[in-house]
C-alpha positions in Angstrom: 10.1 18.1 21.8 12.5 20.9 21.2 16.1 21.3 22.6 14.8 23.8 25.4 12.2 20.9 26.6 14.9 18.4 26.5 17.0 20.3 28.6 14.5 21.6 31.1 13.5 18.0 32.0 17.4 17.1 32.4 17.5 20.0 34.9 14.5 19.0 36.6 16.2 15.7 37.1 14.5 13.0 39.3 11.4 12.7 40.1 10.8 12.8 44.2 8.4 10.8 45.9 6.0 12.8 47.9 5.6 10.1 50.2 8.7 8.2 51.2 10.2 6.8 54.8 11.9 4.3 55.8 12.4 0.5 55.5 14.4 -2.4 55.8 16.3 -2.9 52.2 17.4 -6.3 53.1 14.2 -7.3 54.2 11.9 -6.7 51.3 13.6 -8.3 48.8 13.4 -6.9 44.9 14.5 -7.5 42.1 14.2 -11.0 41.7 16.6 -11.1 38.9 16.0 -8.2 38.1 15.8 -8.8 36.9 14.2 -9.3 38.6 10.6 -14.5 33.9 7.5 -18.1 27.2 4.8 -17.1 24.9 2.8 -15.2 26.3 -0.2 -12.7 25.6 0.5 -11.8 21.6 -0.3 -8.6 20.3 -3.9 -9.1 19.3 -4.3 -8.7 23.2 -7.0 -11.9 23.0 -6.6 -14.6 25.6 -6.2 -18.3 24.4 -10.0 -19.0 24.4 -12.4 -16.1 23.2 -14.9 -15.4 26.3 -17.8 -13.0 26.8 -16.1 -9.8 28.0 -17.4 -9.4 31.6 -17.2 -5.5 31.9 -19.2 -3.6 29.9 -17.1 -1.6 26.6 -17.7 1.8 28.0 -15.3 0.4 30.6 -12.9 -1.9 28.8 -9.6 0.0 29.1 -8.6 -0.9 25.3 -10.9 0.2 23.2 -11.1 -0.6 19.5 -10.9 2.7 17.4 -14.2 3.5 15.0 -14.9 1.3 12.0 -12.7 3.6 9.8 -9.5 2.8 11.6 -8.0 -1.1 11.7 -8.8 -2.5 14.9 -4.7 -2.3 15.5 -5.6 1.0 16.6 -6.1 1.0 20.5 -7.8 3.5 22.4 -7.2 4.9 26.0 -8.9 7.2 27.9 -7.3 8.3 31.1 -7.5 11.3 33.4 -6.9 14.3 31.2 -6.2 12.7 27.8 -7.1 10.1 25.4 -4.4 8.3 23.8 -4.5 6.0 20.8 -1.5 3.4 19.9 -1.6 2.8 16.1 0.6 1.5 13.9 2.7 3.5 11.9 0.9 2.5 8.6 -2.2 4.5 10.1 -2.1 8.4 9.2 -2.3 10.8 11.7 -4.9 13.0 10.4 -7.7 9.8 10.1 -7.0 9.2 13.8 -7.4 12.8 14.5 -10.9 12.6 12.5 -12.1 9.1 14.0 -11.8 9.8 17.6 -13.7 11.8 20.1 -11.6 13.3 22.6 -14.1 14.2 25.0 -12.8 17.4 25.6 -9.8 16.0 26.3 -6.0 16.0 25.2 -5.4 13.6 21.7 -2.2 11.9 22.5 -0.9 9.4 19.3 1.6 6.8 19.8 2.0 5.5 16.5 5.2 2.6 16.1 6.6 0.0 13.9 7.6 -3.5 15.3 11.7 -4.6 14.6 10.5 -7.7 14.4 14.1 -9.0 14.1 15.3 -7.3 17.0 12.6 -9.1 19.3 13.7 -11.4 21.2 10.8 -14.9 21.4 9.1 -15.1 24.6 10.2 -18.6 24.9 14.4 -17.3 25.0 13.4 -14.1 26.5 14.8 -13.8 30.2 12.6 -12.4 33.5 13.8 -9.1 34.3 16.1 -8.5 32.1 14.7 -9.0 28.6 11.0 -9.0 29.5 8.7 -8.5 32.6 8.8 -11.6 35.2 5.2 -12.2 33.9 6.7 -13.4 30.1 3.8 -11.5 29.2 4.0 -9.5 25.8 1.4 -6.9 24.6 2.7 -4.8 21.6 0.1 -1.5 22.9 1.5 -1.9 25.7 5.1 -2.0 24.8 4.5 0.3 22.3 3.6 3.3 25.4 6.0 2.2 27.9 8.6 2.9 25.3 7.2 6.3 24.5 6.9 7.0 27.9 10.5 6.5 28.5 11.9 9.1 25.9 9.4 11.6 26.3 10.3 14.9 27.8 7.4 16.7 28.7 5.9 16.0 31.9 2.6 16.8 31.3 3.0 14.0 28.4 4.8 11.5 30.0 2.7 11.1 33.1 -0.5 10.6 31.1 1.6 7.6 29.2 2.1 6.2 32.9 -1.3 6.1 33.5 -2.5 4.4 30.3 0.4 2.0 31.6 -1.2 2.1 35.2 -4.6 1.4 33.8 -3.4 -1.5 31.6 -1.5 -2.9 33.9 -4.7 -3.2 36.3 -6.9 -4.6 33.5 -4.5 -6.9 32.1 -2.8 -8.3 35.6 -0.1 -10.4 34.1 1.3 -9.2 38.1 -1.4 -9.1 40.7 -0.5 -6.3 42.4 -1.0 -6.3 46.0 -0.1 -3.9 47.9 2.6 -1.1 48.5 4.8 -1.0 52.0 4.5 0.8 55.0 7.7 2.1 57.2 8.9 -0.8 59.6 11.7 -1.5 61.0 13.4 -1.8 64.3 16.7 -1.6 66.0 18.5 -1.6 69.8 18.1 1.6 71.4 22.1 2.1 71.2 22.3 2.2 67.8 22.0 5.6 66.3 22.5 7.3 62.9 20.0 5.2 61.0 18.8 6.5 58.0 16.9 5.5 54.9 16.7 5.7 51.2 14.7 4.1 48.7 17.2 3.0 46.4 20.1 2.8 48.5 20.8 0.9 51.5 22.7 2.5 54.7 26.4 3.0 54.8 26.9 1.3 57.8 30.0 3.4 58.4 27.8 6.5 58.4 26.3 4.9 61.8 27.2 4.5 65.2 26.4 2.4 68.9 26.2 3.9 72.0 30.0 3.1 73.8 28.5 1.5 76.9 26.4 -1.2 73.8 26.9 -4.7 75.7 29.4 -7.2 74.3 28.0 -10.4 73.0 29.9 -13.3 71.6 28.6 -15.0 68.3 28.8 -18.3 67.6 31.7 -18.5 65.0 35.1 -17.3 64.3 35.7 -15.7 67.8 33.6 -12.5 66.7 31.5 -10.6 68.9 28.5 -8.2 69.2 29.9 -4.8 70.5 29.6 -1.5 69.8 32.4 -1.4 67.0 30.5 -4.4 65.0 27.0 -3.8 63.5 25.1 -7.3 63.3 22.2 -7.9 61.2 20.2 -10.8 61.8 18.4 -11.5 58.4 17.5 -14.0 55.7 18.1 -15.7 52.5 21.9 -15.3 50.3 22.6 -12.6 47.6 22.8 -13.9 44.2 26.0 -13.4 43.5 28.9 -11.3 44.7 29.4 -10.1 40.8 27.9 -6.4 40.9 27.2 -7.0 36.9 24.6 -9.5 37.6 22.8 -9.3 41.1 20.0 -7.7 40.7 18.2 -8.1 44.3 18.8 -6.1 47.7 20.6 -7.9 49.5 23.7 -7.9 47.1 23.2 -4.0 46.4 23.2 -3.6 50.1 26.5 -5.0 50.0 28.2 -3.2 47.0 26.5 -0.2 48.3 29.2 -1.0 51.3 32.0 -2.2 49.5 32.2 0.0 46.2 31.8 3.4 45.0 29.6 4.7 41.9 30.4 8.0 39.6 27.8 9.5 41.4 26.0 8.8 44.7 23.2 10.2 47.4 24.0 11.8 50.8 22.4 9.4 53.5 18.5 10.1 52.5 18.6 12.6 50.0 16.8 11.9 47.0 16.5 15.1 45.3 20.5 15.4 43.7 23.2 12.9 43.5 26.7 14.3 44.6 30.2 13.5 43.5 31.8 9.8 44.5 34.4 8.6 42.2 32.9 11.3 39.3 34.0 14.4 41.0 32.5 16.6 38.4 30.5 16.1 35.5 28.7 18.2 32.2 26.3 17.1 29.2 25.9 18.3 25.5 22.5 20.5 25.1 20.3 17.2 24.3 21.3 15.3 27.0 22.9 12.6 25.0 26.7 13.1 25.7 28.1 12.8 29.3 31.3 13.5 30.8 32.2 12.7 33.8 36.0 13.5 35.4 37.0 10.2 37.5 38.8 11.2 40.9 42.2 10.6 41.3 44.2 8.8 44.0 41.3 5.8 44.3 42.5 2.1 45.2 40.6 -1.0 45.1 41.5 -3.0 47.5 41.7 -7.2 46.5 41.2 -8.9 50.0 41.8 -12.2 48.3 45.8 -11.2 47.4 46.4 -8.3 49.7 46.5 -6.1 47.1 45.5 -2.7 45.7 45.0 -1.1 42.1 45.0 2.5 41.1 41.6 3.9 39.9 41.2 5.2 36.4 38.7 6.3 33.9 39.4 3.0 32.2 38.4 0.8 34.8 35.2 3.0 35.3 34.2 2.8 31.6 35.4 -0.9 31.1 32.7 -1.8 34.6 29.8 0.1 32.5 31.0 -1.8 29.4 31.2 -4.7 30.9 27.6 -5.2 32.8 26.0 -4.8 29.0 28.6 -7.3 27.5 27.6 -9.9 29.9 24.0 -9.2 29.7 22.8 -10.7 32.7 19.8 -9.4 35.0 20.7 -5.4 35.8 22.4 -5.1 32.2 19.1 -3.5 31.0 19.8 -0.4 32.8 22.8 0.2 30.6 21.9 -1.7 27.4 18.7 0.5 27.1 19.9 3.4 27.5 23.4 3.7 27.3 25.5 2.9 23.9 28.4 1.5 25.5 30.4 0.8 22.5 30.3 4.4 21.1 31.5 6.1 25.1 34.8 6.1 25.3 37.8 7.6 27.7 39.7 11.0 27.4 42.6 13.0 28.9 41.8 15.7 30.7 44.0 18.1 28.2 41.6 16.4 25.0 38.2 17.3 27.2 39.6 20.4 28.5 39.7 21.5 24.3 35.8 20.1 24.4 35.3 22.5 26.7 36.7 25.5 25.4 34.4 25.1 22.3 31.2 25.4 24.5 27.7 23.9 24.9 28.2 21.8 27.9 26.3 22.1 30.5 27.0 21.1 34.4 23.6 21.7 36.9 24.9 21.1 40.5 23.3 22.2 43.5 20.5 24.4 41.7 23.2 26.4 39.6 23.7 25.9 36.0 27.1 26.8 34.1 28.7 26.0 30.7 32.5 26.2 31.8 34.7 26.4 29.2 37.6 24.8 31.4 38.9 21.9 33.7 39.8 24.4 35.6 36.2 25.9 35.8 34.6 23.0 35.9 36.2 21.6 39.0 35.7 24.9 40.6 32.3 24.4 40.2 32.0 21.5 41.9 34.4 22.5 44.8 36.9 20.0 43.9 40.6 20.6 44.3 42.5 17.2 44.0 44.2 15.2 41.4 41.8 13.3 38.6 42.2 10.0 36.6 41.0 11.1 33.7 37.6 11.8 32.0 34.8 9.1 31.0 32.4 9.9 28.1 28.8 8.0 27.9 26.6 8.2 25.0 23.2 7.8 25.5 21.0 6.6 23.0 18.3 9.3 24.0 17.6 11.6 26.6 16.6 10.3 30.1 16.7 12.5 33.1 17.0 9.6 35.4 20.5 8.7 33.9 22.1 9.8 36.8 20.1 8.1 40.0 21.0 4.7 37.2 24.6 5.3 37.5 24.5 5.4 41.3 22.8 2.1 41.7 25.5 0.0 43.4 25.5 -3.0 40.4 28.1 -0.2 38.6 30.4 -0.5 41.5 33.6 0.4 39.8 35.6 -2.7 39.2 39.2 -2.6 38.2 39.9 -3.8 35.3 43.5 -5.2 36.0 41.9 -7.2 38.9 40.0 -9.8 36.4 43.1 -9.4 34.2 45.3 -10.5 36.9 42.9 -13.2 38.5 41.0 -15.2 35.6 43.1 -18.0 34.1 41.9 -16.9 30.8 43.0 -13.7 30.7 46.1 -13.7 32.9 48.8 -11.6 31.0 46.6 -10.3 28.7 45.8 -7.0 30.1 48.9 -4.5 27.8 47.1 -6.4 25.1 43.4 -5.5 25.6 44.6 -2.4 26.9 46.2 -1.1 24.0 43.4 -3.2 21.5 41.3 -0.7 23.2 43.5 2.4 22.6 43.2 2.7 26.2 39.1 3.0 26.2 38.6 5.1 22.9 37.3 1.5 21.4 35.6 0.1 24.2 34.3 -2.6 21.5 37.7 -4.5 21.4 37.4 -6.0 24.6 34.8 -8.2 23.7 37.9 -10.2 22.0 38.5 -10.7 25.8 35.1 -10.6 28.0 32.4 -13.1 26.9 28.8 -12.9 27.9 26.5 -14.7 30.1 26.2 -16.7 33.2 29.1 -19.1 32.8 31.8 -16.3 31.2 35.1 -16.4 33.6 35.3 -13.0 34.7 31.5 -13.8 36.2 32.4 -17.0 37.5 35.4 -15.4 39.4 33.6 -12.4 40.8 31.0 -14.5 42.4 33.1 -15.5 44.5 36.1 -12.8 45.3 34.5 -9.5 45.5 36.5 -6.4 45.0 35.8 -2.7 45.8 36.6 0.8 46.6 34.5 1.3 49.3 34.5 1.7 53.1 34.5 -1.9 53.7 35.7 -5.1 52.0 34.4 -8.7 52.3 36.6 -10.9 54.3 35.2 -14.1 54.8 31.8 -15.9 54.1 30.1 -18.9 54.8 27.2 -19.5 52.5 23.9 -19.4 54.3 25.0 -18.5 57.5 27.2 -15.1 57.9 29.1 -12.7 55.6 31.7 -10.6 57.4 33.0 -6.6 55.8 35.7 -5.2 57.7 37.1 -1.2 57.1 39.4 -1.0 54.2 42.4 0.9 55.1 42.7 1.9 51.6 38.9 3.7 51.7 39.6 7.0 49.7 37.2 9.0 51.8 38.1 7.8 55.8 38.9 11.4 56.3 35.8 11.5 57.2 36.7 8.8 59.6 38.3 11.5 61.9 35.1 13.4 62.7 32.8 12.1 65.6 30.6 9.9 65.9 31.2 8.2 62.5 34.7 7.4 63.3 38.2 8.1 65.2 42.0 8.8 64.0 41.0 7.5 60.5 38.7 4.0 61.6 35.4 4.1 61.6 33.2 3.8 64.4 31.4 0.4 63.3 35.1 -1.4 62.0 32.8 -4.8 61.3 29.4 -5.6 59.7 28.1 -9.1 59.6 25.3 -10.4 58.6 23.5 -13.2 60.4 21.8 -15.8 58.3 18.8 -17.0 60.0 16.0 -18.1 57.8 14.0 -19.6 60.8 12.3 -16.5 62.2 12.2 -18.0 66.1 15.9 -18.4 65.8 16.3 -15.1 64.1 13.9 -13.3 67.1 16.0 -15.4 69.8 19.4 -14.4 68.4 18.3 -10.6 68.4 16.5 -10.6 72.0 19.8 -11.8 73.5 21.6 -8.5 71.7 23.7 -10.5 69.6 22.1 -8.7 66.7 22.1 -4.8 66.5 19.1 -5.4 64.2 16.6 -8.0 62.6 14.2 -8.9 59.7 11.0 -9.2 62.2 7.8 -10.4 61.2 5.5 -7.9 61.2 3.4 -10.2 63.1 5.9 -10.8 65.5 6.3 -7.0 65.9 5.2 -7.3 69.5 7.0 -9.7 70.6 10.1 -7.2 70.2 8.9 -4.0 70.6 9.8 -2.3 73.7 11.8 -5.4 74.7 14.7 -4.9 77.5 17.7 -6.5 77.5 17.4 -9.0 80.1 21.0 -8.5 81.6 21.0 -4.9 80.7 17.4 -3.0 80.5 18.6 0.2 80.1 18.3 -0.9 76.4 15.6 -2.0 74.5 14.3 -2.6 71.0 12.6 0.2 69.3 10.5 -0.5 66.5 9.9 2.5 64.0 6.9 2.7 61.5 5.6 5.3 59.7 4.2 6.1 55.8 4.2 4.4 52.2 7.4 3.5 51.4 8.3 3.0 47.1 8.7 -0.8 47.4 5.9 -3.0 46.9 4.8 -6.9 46.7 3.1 -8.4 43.8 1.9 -12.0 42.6 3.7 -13.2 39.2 1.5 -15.3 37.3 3.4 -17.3 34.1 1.3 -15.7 31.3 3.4 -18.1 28.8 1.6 -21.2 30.3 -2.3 -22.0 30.7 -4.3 -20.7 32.0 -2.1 -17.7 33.1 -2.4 -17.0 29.4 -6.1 -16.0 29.7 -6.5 -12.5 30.8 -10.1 -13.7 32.4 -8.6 -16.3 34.6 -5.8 -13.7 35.6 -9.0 -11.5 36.8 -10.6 -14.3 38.6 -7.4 -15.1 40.7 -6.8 -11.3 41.2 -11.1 -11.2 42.7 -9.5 -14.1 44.6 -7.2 -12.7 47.0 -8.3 -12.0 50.1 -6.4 -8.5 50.8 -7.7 -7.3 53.8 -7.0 -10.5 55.6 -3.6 -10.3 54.6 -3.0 -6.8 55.2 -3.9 -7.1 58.7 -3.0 -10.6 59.9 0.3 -11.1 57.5 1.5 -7.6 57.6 -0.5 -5.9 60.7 -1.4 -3.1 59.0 1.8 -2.2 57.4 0.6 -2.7 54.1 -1.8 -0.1 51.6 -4.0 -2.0 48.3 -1.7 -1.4 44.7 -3.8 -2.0 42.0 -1.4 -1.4 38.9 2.2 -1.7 38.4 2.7 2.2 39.3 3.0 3.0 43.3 1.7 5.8 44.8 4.3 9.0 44.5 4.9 8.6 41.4 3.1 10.5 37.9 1.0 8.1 36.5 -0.3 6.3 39.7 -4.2 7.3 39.4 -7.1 4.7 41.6 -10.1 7.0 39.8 -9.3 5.3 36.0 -8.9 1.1 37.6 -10.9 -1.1 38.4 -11.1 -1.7 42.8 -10.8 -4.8 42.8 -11.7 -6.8 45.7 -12.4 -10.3 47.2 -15.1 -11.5 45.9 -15.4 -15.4 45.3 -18.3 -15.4 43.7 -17.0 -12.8 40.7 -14.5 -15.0 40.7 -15.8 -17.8 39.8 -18.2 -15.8 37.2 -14.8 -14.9 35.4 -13.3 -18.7 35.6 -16.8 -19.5 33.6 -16.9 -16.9 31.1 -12.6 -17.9 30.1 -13.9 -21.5 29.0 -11.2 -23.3 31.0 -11.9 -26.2 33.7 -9.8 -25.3 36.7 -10.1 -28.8 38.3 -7.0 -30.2 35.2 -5.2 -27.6 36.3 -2.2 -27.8 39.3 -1.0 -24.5 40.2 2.7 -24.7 42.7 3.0 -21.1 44.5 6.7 -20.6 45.0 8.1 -17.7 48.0 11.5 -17.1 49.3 12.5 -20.0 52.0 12.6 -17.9 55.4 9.9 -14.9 54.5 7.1 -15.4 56.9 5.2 -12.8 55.2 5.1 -14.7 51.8 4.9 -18.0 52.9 1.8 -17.0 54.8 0.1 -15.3 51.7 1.0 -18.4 49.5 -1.0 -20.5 52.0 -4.3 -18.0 52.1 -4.5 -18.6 48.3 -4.2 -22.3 48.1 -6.7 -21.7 50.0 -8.5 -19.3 48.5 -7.8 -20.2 44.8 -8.7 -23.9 45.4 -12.4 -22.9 46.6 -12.4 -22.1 42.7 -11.4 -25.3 41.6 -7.8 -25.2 41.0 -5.0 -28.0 43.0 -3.1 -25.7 44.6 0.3 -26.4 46.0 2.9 -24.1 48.2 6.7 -24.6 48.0 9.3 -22.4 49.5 13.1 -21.8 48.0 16.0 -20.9 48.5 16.5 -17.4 47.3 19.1 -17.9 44.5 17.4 -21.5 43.2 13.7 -18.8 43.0 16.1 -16.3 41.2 17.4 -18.7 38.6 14.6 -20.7 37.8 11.5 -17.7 37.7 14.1 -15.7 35.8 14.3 -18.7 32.6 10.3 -18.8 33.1 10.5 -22.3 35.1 7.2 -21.5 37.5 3.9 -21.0 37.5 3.0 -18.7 40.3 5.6 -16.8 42.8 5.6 -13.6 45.1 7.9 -11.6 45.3 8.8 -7.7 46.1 10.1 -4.9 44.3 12.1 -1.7 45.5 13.3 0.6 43.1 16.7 0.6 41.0 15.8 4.6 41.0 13.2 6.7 41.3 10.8 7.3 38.1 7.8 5.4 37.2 9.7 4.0 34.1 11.8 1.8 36.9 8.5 0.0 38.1 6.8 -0.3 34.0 10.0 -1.2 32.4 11.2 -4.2 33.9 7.9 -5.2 35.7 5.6 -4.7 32.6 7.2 -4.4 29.4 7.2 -7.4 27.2 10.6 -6.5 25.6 9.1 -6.1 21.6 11.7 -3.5 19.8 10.3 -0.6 18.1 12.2 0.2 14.4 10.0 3.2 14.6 8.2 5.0 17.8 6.8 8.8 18.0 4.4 10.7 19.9 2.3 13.0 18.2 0.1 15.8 20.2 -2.0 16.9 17.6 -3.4 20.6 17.8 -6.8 20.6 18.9 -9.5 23.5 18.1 
C-alpha cells in the first residue's frame, strides 16, 4: 500500500458498528485477563490422533494447495476472494500458476516464522501473549497479523473472514452467541447512556430530586439522589490500570482517570480531546504527537495529596503498562514502540511543525499546521499545556486512537509511585534526569521491573490514583467500593451546568457499588431502592420489571432492551491438554451445545447464535462461508468416533464466575449435555480474580466467559481471542494482478 492508502485509512479512522445499543458493562464481564490462557494445535494444523475428516474437501476450510506447491501452502476461499498463506520460501508466481481463483480475487499471505521471538505455548500467558484457548496455528497467525497492518479495506476485511471462517472450523472457543440490549434502572434516574467500550461517567447522570432516601447497611451511607448505587457482582482484578484487563476495573478507571483522548457519552465515530488537547501524525501514520493539557492534578486519596500533570507522567503510564507486561500490555507492546516515543517542549515541536507534513483530522477537517499556535486553534483550545508526548508506532493502525482511550492508560503520575513504593522512595530527580526527562524512556527500566509481583504493581493494587471526576475512598473487598467527587477534577466546570451538577459538585457526589454475588439478595436489595441499579438475571427480568416502590409507587423499575450489542459469550476449551487438542472432539462438543435452550431459558431471548470469533457489525463477520452448527447429539457423537479418543477416561471441570446466573446455568446444561457423550463432567464456580489468575497461566480445562471490546475493529476480537502469539520475521500481502 502507498502513502495515500495509508493515510486515507488513518482518516477514515474507526470502524462503527452498524448495530450497537446498550448494555450493562459491569455485567457482562470481558476480558478475562485480557487478557483476557500450553501446547497446543502446532502448525501442521493436525489434531493429536489422525481421524477421517468428517466434511467433505470441497468444504474443508483449509485446503491443501495443488501437488506442485508444499502442502505448507494453505488455501481459503471466502466471499469475494481466495487467499493462500505460504511460506515465504514459496514464489509468488508458482502460487499465482497453481491456484484457481474461481473468478475471484488472489490474495497471498506469504511469512517467515521468528522462531526465537515465539514465545512456547507452555510459558505463553492467556490474553496477553496468546488467545485464552493456548491454541497456536501458524495459517492462522500468519493472517491475523496481515490483517492488522493492512490498509485497504477491501483487503483487510476479506483477511477477517478467512479468520471468521477458521475460527468456526477450528473452535479452539465455541462461540455462542452475541448480546442483546438489557438493562434496567429506577425510573428517577436519568441521563443513562451507553458505549461499547466505555462505561458511563456516572457524573454525566442524574436522579430525580424527590428519589427516596435509603439507608445501606455500612458506614452510615445512604441511597439518595446524590449517590448512585449499583448492585452487582464479583471484584475487579486489581485497582492497577496496567494490569486489569476485565470491565469492572475499566468501569472504574473510566471514573477515576482521564486518557489522551476520550468519547463523548455514546459517540463512537471520533474521539475528543481529554488530557491530549490536540494532537497531529507524520504522513504514514507512524509518528504521533499529542500536546498534554496543562493545569491537571492527580489527586492521592491515600496522603491528601495532589501532583501536577505533565507529558512525563503521560508517556512514563504508556511506558510503563509494556514494561510490566501483564494482561492489557499487548495493546501497547504490539503496536506501540515505547522505548523509541519520547517527550518534547512545546518550543522543540513547535520547530517540527514549522517544517511541515503533519497532519491533524478533527471533526471531519484536515490541516497540516505549521504552528502551536495553529494547532491549538484547531482544536479550539486556549489554555496552558504541559508539554508534548511523541509515540512511535511500529506500523500504521487506524484504531490507535480508540486504544489510547481505553481506561487501562489512565494517566498515572509518576512522582506518586516515586513517592509511595519503598523501593523507589527518593529516587525520582534520579530517574528523572536518567531519563533526560522522557527523551530516553528506556532508563527507567533501571527503576520499574516487570510482572505480577514488581512494587509499583503491588502498591497500585491497592491505592488507586487518578485525575478523574471521582476518586476511590474506601473498599471492602467483596462487598462495596465507594468514589466520591474529587475537588481537584480538571473539568467540574462542567459541574456548574444543570442537571449534571451545581456551583462546581456534581449532581451524583457518590458512587458505590454493591457486592452481591447471590442474585435473590442482589434482587431484594434493589426492590427496596437501595440500589439505583442491578445486575438482573435475565430470567429474573420479570420479577423487576415494572416493579413499584412499595412505600413510594410513583417509581418503578424500567427495564430497557433493544438490538445486538458488540460483546459476546464464548466457551474456552484448553487446546494444550487432551482431548481439547483434537480439532474433532472440539467439533463434537460445539454439535453438543444445546443453543436454543439456552438462548431462551438462560438469557430469555436476549441472546443471537455467533458462530466465529468475529460479531456481527464488524468487516469480516460472514454466516454464508461457516458451518451452522447446531445441536445435534447424534453428529456429535459421530465426531467423538472418527477423533479415536474414548471419552469415558476423560474428566472435564467447567469453571464460571461465582455469582453469574447466566453461566452457571449453561455450565450445568452441558454436563449434561456433554456427559450423554461419554465424558465426567463436573461444574465449579469462582471467584472472579482466582478464574482470572488461574485460566490466564492455562490452569483449566473448560470455562465461559464474555468478551466486550477494548475498541472497536475486528482485530480487537481476532487478536487476543484467536491469535496464537507465533512472531513473524517476515509477513506481506501480495494482490497479484489478475487478467
Amino acid at each position: 500500500m502507498g502513502v495515500v492508502a495509508s493515510r486515507a485509512a488513518l482518516i477514515a479512522g474507526i470502524v462503527v458498528l452498524v448495530v450497537i445499543v446498550a448494555g450493562i458493562a459491569v455485567y457482562f464481564a470481558s476480558k478475562p485477563e485480557e487478557k483476557p490462557a500450553a501446547p497446543t494445535e502446532q502448525p501442521t494444523e493436525q489434531p493429536t490422533t489422525t481421524p477421517t475428516e468428517e466434511k467433505p474437501a470441497e468444504e474443508q476450510p483449509v485446503q491443501a494447495a495443488k501437488p506442485q506447491l508444499p502442502p505448507e501452502v494453505k488455501v481459503i476461499e471466502v466471499s469475494k476472494a481466495v487467499i493462500a498463506v505460504a511460506p515465504k520460501d514459496v514464489a509468488v508466481e508458482d502460487i499465482v500458476n497453481a491456484i484457481d481463483t474461481k473468478g475471484k480475487k488472489l490474495i497471498i499471505v506469504r511469512y517467515e516464522v521468528d522462531e526465537e521471538n515465539t514465545k512456547p505455548v507452555e510459558e505463553s500467558v492467556g490474553f496477553s501473549d496468546i488467545n485464552p484457548a493456548f491454541y497456536r496455528n501458524t495459517t492462522i497467525d500468519a493472517l491475523i497479523i496481515a490483517a492488522r497492518k493492512e490498509t485497504n479495506p477491501e483487503i483487510r476485511e476479506m483477511l477477517y473472514e478467512a479468520v471468521y471462517k477458521l475460527s468456526n472450523y477450528e473452535v479452539p472457543i465455541l462461540w455462542l452467541g452475541q448480546y442483546m440490549l438489557v438493562r434496567s434502572q429506577w425510573s428517577w434516574v436519568h441521563g443513562r447512556y451507553y458505549h461499547p467500550t466505555l462505561a458511563e461517567r456516572y457524573d454525566l447522570l442524574w436522579e430525580d430530586p424527590a428519589a427516596p432516601v435509603k439507608n445501606l447497611e455500612f458506614g452510615g451511607y445512604k441511597n439518595d439522589p446524590s449517590t448512585y448505587v449499583i448492585a452487582t457482582i464479583g471484584w475487579p482484578d486489581t485497582f492497577d490500570p496496567a494490569a486489569d484487563y476485565e470491565t469492572f476495573g475499566w468501569a472504574i478507571f473510566h471514573n477515576i482517570g482521564d486518557t489522551l483522548v476520550t468519547y463523548w457519552k455514546d459517540d463512537t465515530k471520533e474521539v475528543i480531546p481529554d488530557l491530549a488537547v490536540a494532537w497531529v501524525h507524520d504522513k504514514e501514520g507512524t509518528t504521533w504527537y499529542f500536546v498534554i493539557r496543562g493545569g491537571v492534578k492527580a489527586y492521592d486519596p491515600w496522603h491528601n495529596k495532589v501532583y501536577d500533570i505533565s507529558a512525563v507522567d503521560v508517556l512514563f503510564t504508556i511506558w510503563r503498562v509494556a514494561r510490566l507486561g501483564l494482561d492489557p500490555s499487548w495493546m501497547v507492546t504490539e503496536f506501540i514502540d515505547v522505548n523509541n516515543s519520547k517527550v518534547l517542549t512545546e518550543e522543540e515541536f513547535d520547530q517540527i511543525l514549522a517544517q511541515g507534513g503533519l497532519y491533524a483530522d478533527y471533526k471531519g477537517q484536515t490541516i497540516e499546521p505549521k504552528s502551536l499556535k495553529e494547532l491549538l486553534e484547531f482544536f479550539g483550545y486556549d489554555g496552558e499545556t504541559a508539554g508534548v508526548v511523541m509515540l512511535k508506532l511500529y506500523m500504521p493502525y487506524s484504531p490507535i486512537l480508540s486504544i489510547l482511550s481505553d481506561p487501562f492508560l489512565i494517566v498515572i503520575p509518576m512522582k506518586y509511585l516515586f513517592d509511595n513504593v519503598d523501593e523507589l522512595k527518593g529516587k525520582y530527580e534520579e530517574a528523572l534526569e536518567a531519563s533526560q526527562y522522557g527523551k530516553n524512556p528506556a532508563a527507567w527500566a533501571n527503576y520499574i521491573g516487570t510482572g505480577e509481583q514488581e512494587p509499583t504493581h503491588l502498591y497500585l493494587h491497592k491505592y488507586p490514583i487518578g485525575t478523574g471526576p471521582y476518586y476511590v475512598a474506601e473498599y471492602k473487598e467483596d462487598s462495596y467500593i465507594v468514589l466520591k467527587y474529587n475537588p481537584y477534577y480538571w473539568n467540574k466546570s462542567l459541574w456548574y451546568m444543570e442537571p449534571y451538577g451545581k456551583d462546581g459538585v456534581p449532581s451524583h457526589q457518590t458512587v458505590i457499588y454493591l457486592i452481591a454475588n447471590d442474585h435473590v439478595t442482589r434482587l431484594q436489595i434493589y426492590k427496596a431502592g437501595q440500589a439505583d441499579t442491578a445486575v438482573v438475571p435475565l430470567d429474573r427480568l420479570d420479577e423487576v420489571r415494572d416493579y413499584k416502590l412499595q412505600d413510594n409507587p410513583q417509581f418503578k423499575i424500567e427495564v430497557e432492551t433493544g438490538g445486538l450489542e458488540p460483546a459476546i459469550v464464548y466457551i474456552v476449551l484448553n487446546a494444550n491438554k487432551e482431548p481439547f487438542n483434537n480439532r474433532l472432539v472440539r467439533q463434537a462438543l460445539m454439535y453438543a451445545i444445546p443453543f436454543d435452550q439456552i438462548k431462551e431459558v438462560v438469557y430469555s431471548g436476549f441472546l443471537e447464535r455467533l458462530y466465529g470469533v468475529i460479531p456481527a457489525g464488524f468487516p469480516g463477520h460472514n454466516d454464508d462461508i461457516v458451518i451452522k452448527y447446531t445441536f445435534d447429539l447424534d453428529k456429535a457423537m459421530e465426531l467423538i468416533q472418527k477423533s479415536g479418543i474414548d471419552p469415558t477416561k476423560y474428566n472435564i471441570e467447567i469453571w464460571y464466575n461465582e455469582g453469574n446466573a447466566q453461566r452457571e446455568q449453561i455450565a450445568t446444561l452441558l454436563q449434561q449435555t456433554w456427559g450423554q457423550l461419554g465424558f465426567k463432567v463436573g461444574v465449579k464456580a469462582l471467584n472472579w480474580p482466582t478464574l482470572l489468575s488461574k485460566t490466564e497461566k492455562g490452569d483449566f480445562d473448560v470455562y465461559i466467559i464474555g468478551w466486550a471490546p477494548d475498541y472497536l475493529d475486528p482485530d480487537n476480537y481476532a487478536g487476543p481471542l484467536f491469535y496464537g502469539g507465533t512472531r513473524f520475521s517476515f509477513l506481506e500481502v501480495v494482490v497479484p494482478e489478475q487478467g
